[in-house]
C-alpha angles and dihedrals in degrees: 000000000000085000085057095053095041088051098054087041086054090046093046094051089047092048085052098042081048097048088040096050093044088058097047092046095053089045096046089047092029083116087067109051149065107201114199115193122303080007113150137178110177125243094243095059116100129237112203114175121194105214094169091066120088093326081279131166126223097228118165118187115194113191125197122340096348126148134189108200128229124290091028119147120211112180136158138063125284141039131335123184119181112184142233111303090001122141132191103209118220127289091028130139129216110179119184132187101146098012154290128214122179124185140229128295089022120157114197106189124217117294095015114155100213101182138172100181134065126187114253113234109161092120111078102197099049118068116260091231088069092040094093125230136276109216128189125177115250126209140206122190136210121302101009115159103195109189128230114302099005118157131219126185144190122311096014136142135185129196136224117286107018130122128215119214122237106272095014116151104210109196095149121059113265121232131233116292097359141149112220132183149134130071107313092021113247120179115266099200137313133276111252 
């Protein structure tokens, strides 16, 4: 009887650090975000802005019913828009220096890298740390299902409908209704 009790009062202490640090994590990162109704981001996800790049601002808007998972890092400066019923799984990485806008009904499996910038290294003296950055928006449509440890990278957009393998590394746009993957991603066959 005493190892049910200590059990709910375990239960009951976890439900309240989880509740407490829910709410602590959203004030002390309230600057960031922009919460629609039903919207969550969990409280073990990492915001990291970049405030030395283009006198940007991290700003991530999550519009109805959209939920980014524990252990996600979002990092950059500029805007990020995850749409209605979107989620971003854990372990993944969105990183955002122009901007990146996905649509509604995504699903964004665990350990995806979603980017919009790359490193410029076209000198070959100077260190390409010091080189600077190239950024292009990238853009995910409605209803987008992009499978575990896919890669997406700068400039990119993807249509409606595709899906993107596990593991997949998307450098081109992706059409309409299509199943990419591979390295570089090429598409498999179309959705029909």
């Amino acid at each position: 009887m005493i190892s049910y009790f200590k059990y709910k009062l375990f239960k009951f202490l976890n439900g309240l650090e989880n509740q407490y640090s829910e709410k602590y994590f959203l004030e002390k990162n309230k600057a960031f975000f922009t919460l629609s109704e039903n919207a969550k981001i969990s409280h073990k996800a990492t915001i990291s802005p970049f405030h030395w790049i283009n006198n940007g601002k991290l700003h991530i808007v999550l519009k109805k019913n959209a939920r980014i998972k524990e252990d996600v890092l979002i990092q950059g400066s500029a805007k990020i828009i995850l749409g209605e019923n979107s989620f971003i799984g854990q372990y993944s990485t969105i990183g955002a220096n122009q901007s990146i806008i996905i649509g509604d009904n995504v699903m964004i499996a665990q350990a995806v890298s979603i980017r919009d910038t790359d490193h410029t290294f076209s000198n070959l003296v100077e260190p390409m740390l010091n080189q600077g950055i190239n950024t292009a928006a990238v853009m995910i449509k409605d209803n987008v299902w992009i499978g575990y440890g896919a890669v997406i990278t700068k400039g990119v957009t993807i249509e409606s409908g595709a899906i993107i393998a596990a593991n997949a590394v998307v450098t081109k746009n992706v059409p309409e209704n299509t199943i990419v993957g591979g390295v570089p991603a090429r598409i498999i066959k179309k959705r029909e």
